[in-house]
C-alpha positions as CSV (number, residue, x, y, z in Angstrom):
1,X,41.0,-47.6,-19.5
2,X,43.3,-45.4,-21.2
3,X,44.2,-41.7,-19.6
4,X,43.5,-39.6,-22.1
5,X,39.7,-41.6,-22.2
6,X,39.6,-40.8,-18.3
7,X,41.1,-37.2,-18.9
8,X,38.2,-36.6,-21.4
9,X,35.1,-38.1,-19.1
10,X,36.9,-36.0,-16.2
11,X,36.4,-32.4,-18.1
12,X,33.1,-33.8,-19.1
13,X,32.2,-34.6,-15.6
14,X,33.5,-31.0,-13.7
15,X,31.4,-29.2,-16.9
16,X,28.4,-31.5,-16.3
17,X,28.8,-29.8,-12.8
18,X,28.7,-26.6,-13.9
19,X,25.8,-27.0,-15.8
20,X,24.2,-28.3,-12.8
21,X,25.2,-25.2,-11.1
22,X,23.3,-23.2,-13.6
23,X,20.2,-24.8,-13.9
24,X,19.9,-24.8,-10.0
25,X,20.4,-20.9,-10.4
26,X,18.6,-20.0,-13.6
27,X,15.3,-22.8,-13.1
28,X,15.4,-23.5,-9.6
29,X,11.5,-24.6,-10.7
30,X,12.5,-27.2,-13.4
31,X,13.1,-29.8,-10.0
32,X,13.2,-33.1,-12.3
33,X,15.6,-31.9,-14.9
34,X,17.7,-30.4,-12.4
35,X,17.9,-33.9,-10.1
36,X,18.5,-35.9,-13.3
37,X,21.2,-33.9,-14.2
38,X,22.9,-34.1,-10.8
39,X,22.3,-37.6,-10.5
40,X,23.8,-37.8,-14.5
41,X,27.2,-36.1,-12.7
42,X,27.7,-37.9,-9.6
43,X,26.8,-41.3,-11.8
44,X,29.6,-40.0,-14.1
45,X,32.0,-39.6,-10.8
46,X,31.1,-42.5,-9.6
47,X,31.9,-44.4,-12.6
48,X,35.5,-42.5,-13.2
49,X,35.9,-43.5,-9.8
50,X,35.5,-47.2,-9.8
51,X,37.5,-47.5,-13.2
52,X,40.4,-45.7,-12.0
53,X,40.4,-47.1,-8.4
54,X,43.9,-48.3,-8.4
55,X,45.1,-44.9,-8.6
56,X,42.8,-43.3,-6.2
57,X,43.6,-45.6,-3.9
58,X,47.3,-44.1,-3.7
59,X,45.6,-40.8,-3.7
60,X,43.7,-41.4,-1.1
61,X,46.7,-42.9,1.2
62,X,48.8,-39.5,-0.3
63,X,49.3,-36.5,2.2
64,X,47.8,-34.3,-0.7
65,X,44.7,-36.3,-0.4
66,X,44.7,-35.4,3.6
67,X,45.4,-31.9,2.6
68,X,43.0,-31.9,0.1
69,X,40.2,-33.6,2.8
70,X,40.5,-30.8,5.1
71,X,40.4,-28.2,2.6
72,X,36.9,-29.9,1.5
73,X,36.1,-29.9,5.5
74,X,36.9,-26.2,5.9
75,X,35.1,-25.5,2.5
76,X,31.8,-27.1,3.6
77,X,31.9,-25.8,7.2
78,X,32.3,-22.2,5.6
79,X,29.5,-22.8,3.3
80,X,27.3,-23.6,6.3
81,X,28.4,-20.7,7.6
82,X,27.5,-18.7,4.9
83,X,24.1,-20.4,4.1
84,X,23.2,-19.6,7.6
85,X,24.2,-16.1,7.4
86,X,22.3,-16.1,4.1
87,X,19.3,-17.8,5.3
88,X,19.3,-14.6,8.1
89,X,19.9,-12.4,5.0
90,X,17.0,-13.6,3.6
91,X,14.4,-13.9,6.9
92,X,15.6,-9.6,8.0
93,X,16.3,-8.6,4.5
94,X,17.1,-4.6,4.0
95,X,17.0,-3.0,0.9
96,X,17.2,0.0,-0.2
97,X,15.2,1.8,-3.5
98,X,17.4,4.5,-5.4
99,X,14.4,4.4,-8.0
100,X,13.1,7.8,-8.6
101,X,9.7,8.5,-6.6
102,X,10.1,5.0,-4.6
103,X,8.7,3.1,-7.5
104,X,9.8,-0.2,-6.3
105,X,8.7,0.1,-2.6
106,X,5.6,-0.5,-1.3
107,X,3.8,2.5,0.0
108,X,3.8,3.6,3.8
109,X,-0.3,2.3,3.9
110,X,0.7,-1.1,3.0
111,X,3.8,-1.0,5.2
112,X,1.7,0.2,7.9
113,X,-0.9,-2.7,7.5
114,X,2.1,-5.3,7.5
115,X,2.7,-4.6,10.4
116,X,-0.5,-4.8,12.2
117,X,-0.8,-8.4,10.8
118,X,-0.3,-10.9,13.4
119,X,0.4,-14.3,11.9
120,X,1.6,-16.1,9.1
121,X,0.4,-15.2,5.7
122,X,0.6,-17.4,2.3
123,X,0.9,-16.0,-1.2
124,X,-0.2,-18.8,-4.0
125,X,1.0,-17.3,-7.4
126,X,-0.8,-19.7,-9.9
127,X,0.3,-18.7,-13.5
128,X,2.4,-19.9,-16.6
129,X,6.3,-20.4,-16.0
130,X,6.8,-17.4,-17.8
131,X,4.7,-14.6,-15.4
132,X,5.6,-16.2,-12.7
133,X,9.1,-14.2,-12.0
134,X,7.0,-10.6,-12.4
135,X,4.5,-11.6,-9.7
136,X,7.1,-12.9,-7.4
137,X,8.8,-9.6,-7.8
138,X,5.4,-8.3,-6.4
139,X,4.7,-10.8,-3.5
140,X,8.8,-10.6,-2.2
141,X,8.3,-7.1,-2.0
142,X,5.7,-7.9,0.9
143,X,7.8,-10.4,2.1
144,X,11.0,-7.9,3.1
145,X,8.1,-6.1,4.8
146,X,6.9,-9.4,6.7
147,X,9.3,-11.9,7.0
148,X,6.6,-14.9,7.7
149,X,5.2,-14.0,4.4
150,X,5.2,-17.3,2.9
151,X,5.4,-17.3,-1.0
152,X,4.2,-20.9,-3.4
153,X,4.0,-21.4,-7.1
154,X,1.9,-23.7,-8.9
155,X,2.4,-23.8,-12.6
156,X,-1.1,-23.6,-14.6
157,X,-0.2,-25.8,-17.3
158,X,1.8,-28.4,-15.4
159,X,-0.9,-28.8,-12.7
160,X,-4.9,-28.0,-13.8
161,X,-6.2,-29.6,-10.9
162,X,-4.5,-27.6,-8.4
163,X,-5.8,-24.3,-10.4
164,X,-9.5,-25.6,-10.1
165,X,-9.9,-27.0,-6.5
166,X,-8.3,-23.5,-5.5
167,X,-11.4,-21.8,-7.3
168,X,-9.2,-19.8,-9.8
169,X,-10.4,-19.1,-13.1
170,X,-8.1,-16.9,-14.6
171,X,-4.2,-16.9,-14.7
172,X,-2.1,-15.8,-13.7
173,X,-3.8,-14.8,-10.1
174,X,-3.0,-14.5,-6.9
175,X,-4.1,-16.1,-3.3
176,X,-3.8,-14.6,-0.1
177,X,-4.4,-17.2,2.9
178,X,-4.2,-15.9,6.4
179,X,-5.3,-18.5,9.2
180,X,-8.5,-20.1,7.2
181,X,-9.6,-17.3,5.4
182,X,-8.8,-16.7,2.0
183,X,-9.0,-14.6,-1.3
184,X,-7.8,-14.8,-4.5
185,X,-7.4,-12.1,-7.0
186,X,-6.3,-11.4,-10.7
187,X,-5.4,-7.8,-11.3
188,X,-2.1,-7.9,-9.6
189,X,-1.2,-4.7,-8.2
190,X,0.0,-3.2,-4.8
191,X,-3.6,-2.0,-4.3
192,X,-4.8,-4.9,-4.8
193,X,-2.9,-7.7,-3.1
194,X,-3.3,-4.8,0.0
195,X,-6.8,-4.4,-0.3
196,X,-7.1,-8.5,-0.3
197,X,-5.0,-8.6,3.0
198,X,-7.2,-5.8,4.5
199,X,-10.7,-7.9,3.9
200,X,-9.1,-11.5,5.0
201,X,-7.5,-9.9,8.1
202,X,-10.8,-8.3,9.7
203,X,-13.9,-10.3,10.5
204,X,-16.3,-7.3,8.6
205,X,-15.9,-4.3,6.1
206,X,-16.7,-1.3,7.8
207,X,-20.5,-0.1,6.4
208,X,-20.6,3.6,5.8
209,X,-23.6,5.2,5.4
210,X,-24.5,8.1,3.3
211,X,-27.7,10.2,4.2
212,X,-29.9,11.1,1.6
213,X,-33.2,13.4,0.6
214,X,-31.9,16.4,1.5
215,X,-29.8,17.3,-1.5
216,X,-26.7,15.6,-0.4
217,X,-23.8,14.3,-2.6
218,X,-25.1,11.5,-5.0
219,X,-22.1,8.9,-4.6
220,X,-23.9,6.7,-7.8
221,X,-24.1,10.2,-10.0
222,X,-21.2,10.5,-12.5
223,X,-21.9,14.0,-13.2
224,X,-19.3,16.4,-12.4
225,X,-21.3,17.3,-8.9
226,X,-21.9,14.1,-8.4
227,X,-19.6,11.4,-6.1
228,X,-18.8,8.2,-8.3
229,X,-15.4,9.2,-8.1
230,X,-15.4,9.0,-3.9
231,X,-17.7,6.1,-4.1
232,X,-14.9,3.9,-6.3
233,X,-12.3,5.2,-4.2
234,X,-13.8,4.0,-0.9
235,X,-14.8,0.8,-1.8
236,X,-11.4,-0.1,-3.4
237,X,-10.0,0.5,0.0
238,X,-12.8,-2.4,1.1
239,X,-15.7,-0.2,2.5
240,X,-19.6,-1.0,2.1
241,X,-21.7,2.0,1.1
242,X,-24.6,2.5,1.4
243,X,-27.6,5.0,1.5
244,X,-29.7,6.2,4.0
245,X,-32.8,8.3,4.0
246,X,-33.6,9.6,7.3
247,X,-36.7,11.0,6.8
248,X,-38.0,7.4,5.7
249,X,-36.1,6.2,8.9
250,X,-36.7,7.0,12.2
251,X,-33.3,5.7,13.7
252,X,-29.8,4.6,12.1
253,X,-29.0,1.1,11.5
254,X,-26.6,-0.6,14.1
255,X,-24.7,-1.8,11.4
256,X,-23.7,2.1,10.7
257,X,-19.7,2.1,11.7
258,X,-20.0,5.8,10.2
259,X,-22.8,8.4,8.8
260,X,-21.3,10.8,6.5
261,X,-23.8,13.7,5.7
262,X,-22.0,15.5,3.1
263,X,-23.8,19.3,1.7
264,X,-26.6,19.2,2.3
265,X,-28.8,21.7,0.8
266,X,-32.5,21.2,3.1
267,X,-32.9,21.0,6.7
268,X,-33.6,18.3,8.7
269,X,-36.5,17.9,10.7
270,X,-36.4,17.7,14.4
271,X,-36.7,14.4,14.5
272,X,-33.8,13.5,12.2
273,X,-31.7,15.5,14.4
274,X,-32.8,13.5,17.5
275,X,-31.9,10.3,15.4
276,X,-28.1,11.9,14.6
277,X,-27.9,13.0,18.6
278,X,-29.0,9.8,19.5
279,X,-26.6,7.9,17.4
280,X,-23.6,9.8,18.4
281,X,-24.0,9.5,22.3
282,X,-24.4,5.9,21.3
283,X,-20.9,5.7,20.4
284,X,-21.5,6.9,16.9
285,X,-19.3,8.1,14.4
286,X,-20.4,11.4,12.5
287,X,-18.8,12.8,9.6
288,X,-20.8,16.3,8.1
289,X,-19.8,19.0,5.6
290,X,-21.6,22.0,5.5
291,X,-21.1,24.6,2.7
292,X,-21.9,27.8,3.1
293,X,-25.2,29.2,1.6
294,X,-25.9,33.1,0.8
295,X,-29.5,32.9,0.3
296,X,-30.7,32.0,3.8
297,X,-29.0,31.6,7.2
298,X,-27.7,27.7,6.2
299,X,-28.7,24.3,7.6
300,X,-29.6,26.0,11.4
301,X,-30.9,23.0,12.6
302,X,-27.1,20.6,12.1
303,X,-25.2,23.8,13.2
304,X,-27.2,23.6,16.3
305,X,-26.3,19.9,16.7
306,X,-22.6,21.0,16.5
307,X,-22.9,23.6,19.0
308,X,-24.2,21.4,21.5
309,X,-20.3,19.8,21.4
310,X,-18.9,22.8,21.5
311,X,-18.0,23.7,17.6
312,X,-19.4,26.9,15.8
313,X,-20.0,26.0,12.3
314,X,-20.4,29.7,10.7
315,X,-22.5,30.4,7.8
316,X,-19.6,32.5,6.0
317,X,-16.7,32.4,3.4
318,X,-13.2,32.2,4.2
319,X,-11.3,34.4,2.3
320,X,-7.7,34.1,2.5
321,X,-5.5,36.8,0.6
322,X,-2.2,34.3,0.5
323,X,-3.0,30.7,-0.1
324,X,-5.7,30.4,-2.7
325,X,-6.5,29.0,-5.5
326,X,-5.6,31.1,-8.9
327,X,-7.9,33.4,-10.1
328,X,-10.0,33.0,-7.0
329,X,-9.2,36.0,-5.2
330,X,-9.2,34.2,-2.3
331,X,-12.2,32.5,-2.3
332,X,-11.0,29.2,-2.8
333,X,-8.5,29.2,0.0
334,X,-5.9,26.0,-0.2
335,X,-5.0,24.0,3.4
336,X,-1.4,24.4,3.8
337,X,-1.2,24.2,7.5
338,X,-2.2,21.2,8.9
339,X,-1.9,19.5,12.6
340,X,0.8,17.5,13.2
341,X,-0.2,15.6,15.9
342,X,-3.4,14.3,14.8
343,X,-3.9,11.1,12.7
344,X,-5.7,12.4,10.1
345,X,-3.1,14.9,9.4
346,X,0.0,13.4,10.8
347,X,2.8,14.2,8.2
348,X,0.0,15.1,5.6
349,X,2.8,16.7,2.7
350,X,0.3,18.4,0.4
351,X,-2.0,21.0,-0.3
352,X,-6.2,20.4,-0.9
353,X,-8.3,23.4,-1.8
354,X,-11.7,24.1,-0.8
355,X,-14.0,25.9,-3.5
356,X,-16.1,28.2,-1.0
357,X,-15.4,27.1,2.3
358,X,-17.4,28.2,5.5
359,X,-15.0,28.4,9.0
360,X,-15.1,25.9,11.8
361,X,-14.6,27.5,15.0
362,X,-14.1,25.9,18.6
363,X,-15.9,27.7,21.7
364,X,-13.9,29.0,24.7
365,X,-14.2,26.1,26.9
366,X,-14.6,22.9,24.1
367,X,-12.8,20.0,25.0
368,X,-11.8,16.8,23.0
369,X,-11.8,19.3,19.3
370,X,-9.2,19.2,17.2
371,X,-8.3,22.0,14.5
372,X,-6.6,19.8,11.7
373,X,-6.4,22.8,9.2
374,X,-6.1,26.8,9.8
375,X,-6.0,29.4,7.5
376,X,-3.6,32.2,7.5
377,X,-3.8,35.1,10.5
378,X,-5.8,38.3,10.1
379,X,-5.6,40.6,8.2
380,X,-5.0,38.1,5.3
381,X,-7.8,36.0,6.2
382,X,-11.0,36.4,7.5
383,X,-14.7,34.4,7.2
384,X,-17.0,37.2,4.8
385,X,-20.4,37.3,6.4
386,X,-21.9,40.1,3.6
387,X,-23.6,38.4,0.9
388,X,-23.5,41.9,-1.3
389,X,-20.1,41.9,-1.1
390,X,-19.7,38.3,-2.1
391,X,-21.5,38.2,-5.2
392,X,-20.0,41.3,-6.2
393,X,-16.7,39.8,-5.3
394,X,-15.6,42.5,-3.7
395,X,-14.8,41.6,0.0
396,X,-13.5,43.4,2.3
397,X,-13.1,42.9,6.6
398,X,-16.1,44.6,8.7
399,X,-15.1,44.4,12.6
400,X,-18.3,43.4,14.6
401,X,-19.7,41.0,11.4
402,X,-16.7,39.4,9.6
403,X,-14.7,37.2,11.7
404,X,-10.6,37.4,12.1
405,X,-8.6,34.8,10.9
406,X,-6.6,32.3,11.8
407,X,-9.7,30.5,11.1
408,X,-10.2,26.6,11.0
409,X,-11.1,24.8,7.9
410,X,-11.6,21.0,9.6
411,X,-12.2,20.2,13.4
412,X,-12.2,16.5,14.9
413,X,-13.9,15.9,18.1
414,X,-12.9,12.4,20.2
415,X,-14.4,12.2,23.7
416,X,-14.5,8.8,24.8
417,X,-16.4,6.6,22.2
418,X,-17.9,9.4,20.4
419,X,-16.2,10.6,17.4
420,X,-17.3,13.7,14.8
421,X,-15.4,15.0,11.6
422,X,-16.6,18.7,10.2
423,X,-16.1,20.4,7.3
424,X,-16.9,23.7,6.1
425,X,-16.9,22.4,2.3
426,X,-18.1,19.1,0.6
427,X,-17.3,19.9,-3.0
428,X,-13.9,19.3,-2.7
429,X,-13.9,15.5,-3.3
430,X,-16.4,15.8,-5.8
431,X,-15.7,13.9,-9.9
432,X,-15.0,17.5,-11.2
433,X,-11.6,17.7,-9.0
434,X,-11.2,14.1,-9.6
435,X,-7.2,15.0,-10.8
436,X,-6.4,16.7,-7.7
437,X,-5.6,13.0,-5.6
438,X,-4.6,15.0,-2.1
439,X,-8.0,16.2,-1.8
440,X,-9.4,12.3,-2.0
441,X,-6.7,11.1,0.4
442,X,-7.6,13.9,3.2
443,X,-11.2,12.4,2.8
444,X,-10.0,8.9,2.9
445,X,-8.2,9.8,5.8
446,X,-10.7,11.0,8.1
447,X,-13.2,8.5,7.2
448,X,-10.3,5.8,8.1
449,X,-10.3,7.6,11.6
450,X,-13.8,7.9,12.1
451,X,-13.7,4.4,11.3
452,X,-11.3,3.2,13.1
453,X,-8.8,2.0,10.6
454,X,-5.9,4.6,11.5
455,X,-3.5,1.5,10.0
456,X,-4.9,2.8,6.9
457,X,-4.2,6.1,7.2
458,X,-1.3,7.1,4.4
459,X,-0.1,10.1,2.7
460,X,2.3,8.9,0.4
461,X,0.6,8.9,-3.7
462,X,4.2,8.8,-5.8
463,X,3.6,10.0,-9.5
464,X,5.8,7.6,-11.5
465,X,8.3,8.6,-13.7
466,X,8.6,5.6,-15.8
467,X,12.1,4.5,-17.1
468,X,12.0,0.8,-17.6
469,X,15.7,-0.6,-18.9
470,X,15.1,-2.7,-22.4
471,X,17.7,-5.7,-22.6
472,X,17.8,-8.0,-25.8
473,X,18.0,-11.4,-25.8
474,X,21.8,-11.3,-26.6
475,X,22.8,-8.8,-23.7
476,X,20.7,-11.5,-21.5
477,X,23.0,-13.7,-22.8
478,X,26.1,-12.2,-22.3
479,X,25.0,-11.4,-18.5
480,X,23.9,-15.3,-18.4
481,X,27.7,-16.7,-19.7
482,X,29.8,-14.4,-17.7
483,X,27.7,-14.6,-14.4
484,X,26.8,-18.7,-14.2
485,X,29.7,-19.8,-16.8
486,X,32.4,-18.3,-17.2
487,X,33.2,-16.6,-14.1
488,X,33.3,-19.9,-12.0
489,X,35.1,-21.6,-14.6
490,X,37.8,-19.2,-14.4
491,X,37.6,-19.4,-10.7
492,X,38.1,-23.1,-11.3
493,X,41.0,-23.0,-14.0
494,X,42.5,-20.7,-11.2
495,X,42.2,-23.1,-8.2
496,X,43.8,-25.9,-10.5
497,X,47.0,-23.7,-11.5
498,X,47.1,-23.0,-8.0
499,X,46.9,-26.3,-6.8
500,X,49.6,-27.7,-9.5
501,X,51.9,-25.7,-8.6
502,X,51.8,-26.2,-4.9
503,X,52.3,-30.0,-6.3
504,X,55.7,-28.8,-7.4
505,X,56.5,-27.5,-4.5
């Protein structure tokens, strides 16, 4: 065969390579075209090979060719090397997000639940070619949380089948396997995919109950009073609701992991009380907000209940002179000091506001209470007990009536199994304040206590600045040629020189 025929199938062959380099980098999915066109190049070496054997026969008998040989050696030992190195990269990767407001991290609840999960999880992305790069984005962000995050594709159009025995019916989705359980979603978000792992990792969905008949917060209502707002917002983070009248029931369901009685505006009967007594010895978890009421003496009969465990829910208004709310003159005090030690409050970072707020209070000798948020010291604050002064908005501090501040806004009690959450407000998390998220999360928080889901518990609700970076088709290019092209073909050309002129040495 003539050189310059060889020369010719020998530039074809190394560019064949290189082309093979680049679909292995750019469509790492497109397996059969990739293999054909590696097989296609060694064929073509092979061939080049055979027809020239004469000559590679001296070259392989040539102390350039045993040169050569251990250069080849060295190169594949240090690529071993560094695809172990890389495969170590890859299992404890660390990056780090310079985005404004952390917009391409996961949040510290969904880092927090990672790292409760014990075991191997699979992620399924079933979708077109094309979507499939924008939900892998999604799923590898879980996996640099948990490295035995698993991550599969299987292409929608290519393979039907697969798409129905897995039960999906729209695409692209999503499924999330751990041990034999598994869920498979469609709206693919960080919420989402975390909500998934939270209801295939536990047996049950905690049950909450919300009392009823008494004038409480109507969680189905989406008036402005009402609590649709709370209701979505709990069940999104995977809780049942449901509703419990306790006059119509003379004890609470077993299935009850929490009772929330949230502002009430009736009393309870005696033997409702018994029932909530009675449920919290049991091991119960209680959640109650009381708010203050000016035209009798409040809800006696749950204040009792409290003061039985040692709290003293008062049947006044906090006024505080220094953190309130606009316009308020301090009657919508805002939380800015919170306990740092508890869970619920634990690196808390914002402010909620409480529209009329009665004062928690602990007795001399409680045990097992928690103050999670105080208002400032006297005489800025103080709890207003005269209802003249009130509605004339005109309060000022009387000494043997009014009580001093600092005065406490929440109080958590833990003793053993028993648990209890109190507030001196329930309006705050009502769909009128629906814009003001810190309130929600505070909520969300201490029911994730009460619950006990403290891997839950998060703080972090980043406001995104969105700045996306727009690149056309011809700066994709460019980026393609220079990075998988031209940049190891000059590495190549380079190498060659190199090597020629060692030959002349």
């Amino acid at each position: 065969m003539k050189s310059w025929l060889i020369t010719l199938f020998g530039i074809l062959n190394f560019l064949l390579y290189l082309v093979v380099i680049g679909l292995w980098i750019s469509i790492p999915g497109e397996v059969t075209l990739n293999l054909f066109s590696t097989l296609a190049g060694l064929v073509l070496t092979t061939g080049l090979i055979l027809s020239n054997r004469k000559s590679f026969a001296q070259f392989y008998k040539s102390l350039y060719f045993k040169n050569f040989a251990g250069a080849i050696v060295s190169a594949f030992l240090l690529f071993v090397i560094l695809g172990f190195v890389n495969f170590l990269a890859y299992k404890n990767a660390v990056v780090w997000d310079v985005t404004k407001n952390k917009r391409n991290s996961l949040t510290d609840q969904t880092a927090q639940l990672l790292k409760e999960v014990e075991g191997e999880v699979q992620f399924t992305i079933f979708s077109l070619k094309k979507d499939y790069e924008l939900i892998r984005s999604l799923a590898e962000l879980y996996r640099l949380k948990k490295n035995d995050i698993k991550i599969g594709f299987v292409d929608a159009e290519l393979s039907p089948q697969k798409v129905r025995e897995s039960g999906v019916t729209k695409v692209p989705s999503l499924e999330i396997s751990f041990g034999e359980r598994k869920r498979v979603i469609s709206e693919l978000s960080e919420l989402s995919v975390t909500n998934a792992l939270i209801k295939i990792t536990r047996k049950t969905d905690p049950t909450i109950y919300f009392s009823v008949g008494h004038g409480e917060i109507d969680i189905t209502s989406n008036e402005n009073e009402g609590g649709s707002q709370l209701a979505k917002l709990l069940k999104s983070n995977t809780y049942s609701l449901r509703q419990l009248n306790l006059r119509e029931s003379s004890q609470i369901p077993e299935d009850a992991n929490v009772l929330v009685v949230w502002g009430p505006k009736e009393g309870f009967f005696p033997n409702e009380i018994n029932a909530l007594k009675s449920f919290i010895e049991k091991g119960g978890r209680l959640m109650l907000a009381l708010d203050p009421d000016f035209n009798s003496k409040g809800q006696v009969e749950l204040m009792d209940l409290l003061r039985g465990y040692g709290a003293i829910l008062s049947n006044d208004l906090v006024i505080d002179r220094i953190k309130h709310a606009n316009g308020s003159k301090g009657t919508v005090p805002v939380i800015h000091k919170f306990d740092s030690n508890h869970p619920i409050t634990k690196g808390f970072d914002g402010s909620v506001f409480l529209p009329l707020t009665s004062s928690v209070q602990l007795e001399t000798e409680s045990t097992g209470w928690t103050l999670l948020g105080l208002s400032n010291q006297f005489p800025a604050a103080w709890g207003e007990t005269n209802r003249e002064e009130i509605l004339a908005m005109d309060m000022t501090y009387t000494e043997g009536f009014d009580h001093k501040g600092p005065l406490g806004y929440i109080a958590a009690f833990e003793e053993e199994n028993k648990k209890l959450l109190v507030f001196g407000n329930s309006t705050f998390v009502i769909n009128t304040y629906r814009k003001f998220p810190k309130n929600f999360i505070l909520f969300l928080n201490s029911l994730n206590w009460l619950a006990g889901e403290e891997r839950l518990i998060a703080f972090n609700t980043p406001v995104i600045e969105d700045r996306p970076i727009f690149m056309n088709k011809h700066q994709i290019g460019i980026i393609f040629y220079f990075t998988v092209i031209f940049c190891p073909l000059a590495l190549a050309i380079i190498a060659f020189v190199l090597y020629k002129r060692r030959q002349k040495l």
